[in-house]
C-alpha positions in Angstrom: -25.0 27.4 16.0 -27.6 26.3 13.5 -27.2 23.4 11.1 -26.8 25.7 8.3 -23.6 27.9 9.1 -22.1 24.8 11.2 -20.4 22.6 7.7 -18.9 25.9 6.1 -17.3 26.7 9.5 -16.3 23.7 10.4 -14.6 23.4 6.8 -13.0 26.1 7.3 -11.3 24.9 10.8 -10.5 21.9 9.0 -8.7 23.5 6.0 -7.0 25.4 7.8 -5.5 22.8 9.8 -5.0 21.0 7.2 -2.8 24.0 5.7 -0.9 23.8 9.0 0.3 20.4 9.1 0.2 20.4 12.5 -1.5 16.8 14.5 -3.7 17.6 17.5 -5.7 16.2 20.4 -8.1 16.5 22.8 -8.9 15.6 26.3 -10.3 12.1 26.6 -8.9 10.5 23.1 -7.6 7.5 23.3 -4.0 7.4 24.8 -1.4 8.2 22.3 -4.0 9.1 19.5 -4.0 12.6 17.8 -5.6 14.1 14.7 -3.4 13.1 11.2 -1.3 16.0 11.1 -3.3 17.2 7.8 -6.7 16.2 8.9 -8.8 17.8 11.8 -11.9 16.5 13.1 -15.8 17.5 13.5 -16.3 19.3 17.0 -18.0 16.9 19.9 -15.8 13.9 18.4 -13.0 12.1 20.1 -10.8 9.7 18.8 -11.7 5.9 19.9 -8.8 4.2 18.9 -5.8 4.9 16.1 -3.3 2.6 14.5 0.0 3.9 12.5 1.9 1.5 10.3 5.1 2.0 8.6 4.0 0.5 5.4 1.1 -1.4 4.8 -2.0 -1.4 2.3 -5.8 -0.2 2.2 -8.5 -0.6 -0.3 -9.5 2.1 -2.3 -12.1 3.0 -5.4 -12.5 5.1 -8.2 -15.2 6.3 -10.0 -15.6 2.7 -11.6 -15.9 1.5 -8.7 -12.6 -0.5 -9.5 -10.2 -1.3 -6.5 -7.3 0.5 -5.9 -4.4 -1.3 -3.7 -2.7 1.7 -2.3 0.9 1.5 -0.2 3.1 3.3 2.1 2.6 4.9 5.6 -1.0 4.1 6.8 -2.9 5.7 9.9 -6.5 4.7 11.2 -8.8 6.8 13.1 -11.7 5.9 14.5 -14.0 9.2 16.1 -16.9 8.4 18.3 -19.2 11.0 19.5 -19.2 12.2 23.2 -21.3 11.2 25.8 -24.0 13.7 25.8 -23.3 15.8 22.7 -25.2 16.2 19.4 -24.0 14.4 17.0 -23.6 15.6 13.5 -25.1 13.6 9.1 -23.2 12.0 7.2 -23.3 14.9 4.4 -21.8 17.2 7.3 -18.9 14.9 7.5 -18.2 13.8 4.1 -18.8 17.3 2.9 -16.7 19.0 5.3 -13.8 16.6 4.5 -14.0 17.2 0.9 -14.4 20.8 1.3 -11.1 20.9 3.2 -9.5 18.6 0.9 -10.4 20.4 -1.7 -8.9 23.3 -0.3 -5.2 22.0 -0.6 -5.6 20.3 -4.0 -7.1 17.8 -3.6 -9.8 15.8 -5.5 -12.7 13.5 -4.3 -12.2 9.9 -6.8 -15.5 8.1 -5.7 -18.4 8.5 -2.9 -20.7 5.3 -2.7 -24.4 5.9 -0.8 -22.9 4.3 2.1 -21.5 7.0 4.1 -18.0 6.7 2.2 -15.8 8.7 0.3 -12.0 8.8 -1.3 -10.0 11.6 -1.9 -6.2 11.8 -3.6 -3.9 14.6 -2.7 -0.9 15.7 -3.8 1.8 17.3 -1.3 4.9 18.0 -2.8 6.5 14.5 -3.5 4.4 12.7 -1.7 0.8 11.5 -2.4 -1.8 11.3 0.1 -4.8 9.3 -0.3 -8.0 9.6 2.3 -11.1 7.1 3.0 -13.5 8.5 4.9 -16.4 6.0 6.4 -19.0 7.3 7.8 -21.0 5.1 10.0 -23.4 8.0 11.7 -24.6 8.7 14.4 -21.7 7.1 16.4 -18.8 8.3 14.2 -16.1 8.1 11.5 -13.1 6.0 10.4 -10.5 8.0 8.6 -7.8 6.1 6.9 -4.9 8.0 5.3 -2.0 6.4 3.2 1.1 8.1 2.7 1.7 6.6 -0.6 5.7 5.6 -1.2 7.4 2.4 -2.1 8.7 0.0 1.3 12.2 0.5 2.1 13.9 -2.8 0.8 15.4 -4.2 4.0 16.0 -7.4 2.6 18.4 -7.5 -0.9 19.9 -10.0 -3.2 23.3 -11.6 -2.8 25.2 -13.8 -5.3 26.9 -15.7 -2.7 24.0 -16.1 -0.4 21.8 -17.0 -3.6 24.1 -19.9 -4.4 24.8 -21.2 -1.3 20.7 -21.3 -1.0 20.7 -23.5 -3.9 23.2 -25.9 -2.9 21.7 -25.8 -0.2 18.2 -25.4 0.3 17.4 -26.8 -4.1 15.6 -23.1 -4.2 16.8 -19.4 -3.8 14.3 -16.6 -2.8 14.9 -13.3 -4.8 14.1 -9.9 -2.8 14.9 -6.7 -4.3 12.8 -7.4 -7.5 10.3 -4.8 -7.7 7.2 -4.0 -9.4 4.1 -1.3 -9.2 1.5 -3.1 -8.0 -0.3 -5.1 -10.5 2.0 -4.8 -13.2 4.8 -7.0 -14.2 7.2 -4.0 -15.7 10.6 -4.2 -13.4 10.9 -0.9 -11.6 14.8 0.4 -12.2 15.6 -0.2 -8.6 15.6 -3.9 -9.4 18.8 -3.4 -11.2 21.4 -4.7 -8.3 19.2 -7.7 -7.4 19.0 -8.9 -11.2 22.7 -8.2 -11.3 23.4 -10.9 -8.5 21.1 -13.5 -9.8 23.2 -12.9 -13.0 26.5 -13.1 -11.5 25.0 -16.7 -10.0 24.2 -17.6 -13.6 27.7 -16.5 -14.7 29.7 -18.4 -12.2 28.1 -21.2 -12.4 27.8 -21.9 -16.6 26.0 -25.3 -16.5 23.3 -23.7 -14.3 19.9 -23.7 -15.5 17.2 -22.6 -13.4 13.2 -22.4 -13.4 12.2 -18.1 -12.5 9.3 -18.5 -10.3 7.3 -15.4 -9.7 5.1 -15.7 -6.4 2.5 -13.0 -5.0 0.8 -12.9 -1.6 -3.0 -13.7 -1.3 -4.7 -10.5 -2.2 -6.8 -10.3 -5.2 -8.0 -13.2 -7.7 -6.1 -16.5 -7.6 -6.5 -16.5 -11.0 -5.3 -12.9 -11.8 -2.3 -13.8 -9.1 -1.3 -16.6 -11.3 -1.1 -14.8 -14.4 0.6 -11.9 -12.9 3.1 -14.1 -10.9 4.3 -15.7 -14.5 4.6 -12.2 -16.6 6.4 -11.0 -13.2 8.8 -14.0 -13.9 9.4 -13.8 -17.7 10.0 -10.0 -17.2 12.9 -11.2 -14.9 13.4 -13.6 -17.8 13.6 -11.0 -20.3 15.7 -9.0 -18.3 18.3 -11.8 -17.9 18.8 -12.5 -21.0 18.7 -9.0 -23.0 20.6 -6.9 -20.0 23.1 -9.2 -18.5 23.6 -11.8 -21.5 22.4 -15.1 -20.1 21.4 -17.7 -22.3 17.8 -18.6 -23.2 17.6 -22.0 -23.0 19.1 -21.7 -19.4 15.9 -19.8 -18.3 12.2 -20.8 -17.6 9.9 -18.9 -16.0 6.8 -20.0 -14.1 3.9 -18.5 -12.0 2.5 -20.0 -9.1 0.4 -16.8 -7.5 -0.2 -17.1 -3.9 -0.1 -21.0 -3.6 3.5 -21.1 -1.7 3.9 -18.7 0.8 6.7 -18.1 3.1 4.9 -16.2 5.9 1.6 -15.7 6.7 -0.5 -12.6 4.7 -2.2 -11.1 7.8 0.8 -8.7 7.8 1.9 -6.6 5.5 5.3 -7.8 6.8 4.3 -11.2 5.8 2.8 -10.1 2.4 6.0 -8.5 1.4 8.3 -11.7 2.0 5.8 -13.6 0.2 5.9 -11.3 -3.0 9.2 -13.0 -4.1 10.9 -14.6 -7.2 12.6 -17.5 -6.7 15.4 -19.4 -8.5 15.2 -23.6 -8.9 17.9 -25.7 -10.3 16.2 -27.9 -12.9 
């Protein structure tokens, strides 16, 4: 097969699984690893090593080359060529992919001259963004986030939040929720804000500093200004939703000095994305 009918039939293998949905692997990938279930791969590959995540975060651009910190479901590929077998450019990957892509909706958001290229797709509710890096001759990473908010496990409780202050001098808020990089409160932070409330209301006297915390990535700087409009949105909220008095509220941003667990996960990350409550 020459060079020049090999990237529109390989695109069209590849579109077509990615119409399918269906995952796939090969003899000699890495145990446990298969094909995304939208995304096939260039023949004479095989998968290296793969990684799936519940929820974390990858690094994405547009076309101003400005960072994009997507969430949700994440899965890492790595393809290696086999031992023996041609390999194929960098244009025959990145083109194939965004031919396929392209196929099903989707659009191609930056390509640097580095061998790698972003894609966003929409399927249905859900929205799929792909990172291609193309390292040739030895291979490929794909990275594919399933972009959706984290399932809250941990929530806000008015008794728990109180005894924490008695307790502890300090009360960690989960269940406060915001898009990332903004400081608008997303409407499933409604319960949460209702307990620190019901705190507030029990407990007339009470006044309390609203600390707004984030984890480490990104600026310091733009982490401390975002952690302090995150806190006098919950502020705001306090006050014009549930009635608490002004003077009983102060909010402050400390960014990512004080975490709570370490930011190597995105486990960690999450806990440390907080507000807290202190008595003052």
């Amino acid at each position: 097969m020459s060079n020049r009918t090999f990237p529109t039939l390989t695109g069209l293998l590849l579109a077509l699984c990615l119409l399918s949905g269906s995952a796939w692997a090969a003899p000699g990938d890495a145990d446990g690893c298969q094909d995304h279930p939208l995304l096939s791969r260039m023949p004479t590959y095989l998968i290296e090593r793969c990684e799936t995540h519940d929820f974390d975060q990858h690094t994405f651009y547009n076309a101003k080359r400005e960072e994009l910190k997507i969430e949700g479901k994440l899965f890492e590929i790595r393809y290696a060529q086999q031992t023996g077998k041609t390999g194929v450019t960098r244009l025959q990957i990145l083109r194939n992919y965004d031919n396929a892509i392209s196929k099903i909706g989707g659009t191609q958001v930056y390509r640097d001259d580095d061998g790698n290229g972003y894609w966003r797709v929409s399927r249905g509710s859900k929205e799929v963004w792909v990172h291609i890096n193309a390292y040739i001759p030895e291979g490929w990473m794909l990275t594919v986030v399933e972009r959706e908010a984290m399932q809250q496990d941990v929530t806000a409780d008015a008794a728990a939040l109180a005894g924490d202050l008695q307790a502890l001098g300090h009360a960690a808020v989960y269940g406060i929720l915001f898009d990332t990089g903004l400081a608008v409160l997303k409407p499933a932070s409604a319960p949460a804000l209702a307990e620190v409330a019901k705190v507030m209301k029990n407990n007339s006297s009470l006044q309390v500093s609203v600390v707004g915390h984030t984890d480490n990535v990104g600026e310091l700087e733009a982490n401390l200004k975002l952690s302090l409009a995150r806190a006098n949105a919950v502020v705001a909220a306090l006050i014009g939703e549930h009635g608490i008095a002004a003077n009983r509220l102060k909010g402050y941003g400390v960014g990512s000095l004080a975490p709570v667990a370490s930011n190597g996960s995105e486990a960690g990350r999450a806990k440390n994305r907080r507000v807290e409550l202190v008595p003052r």
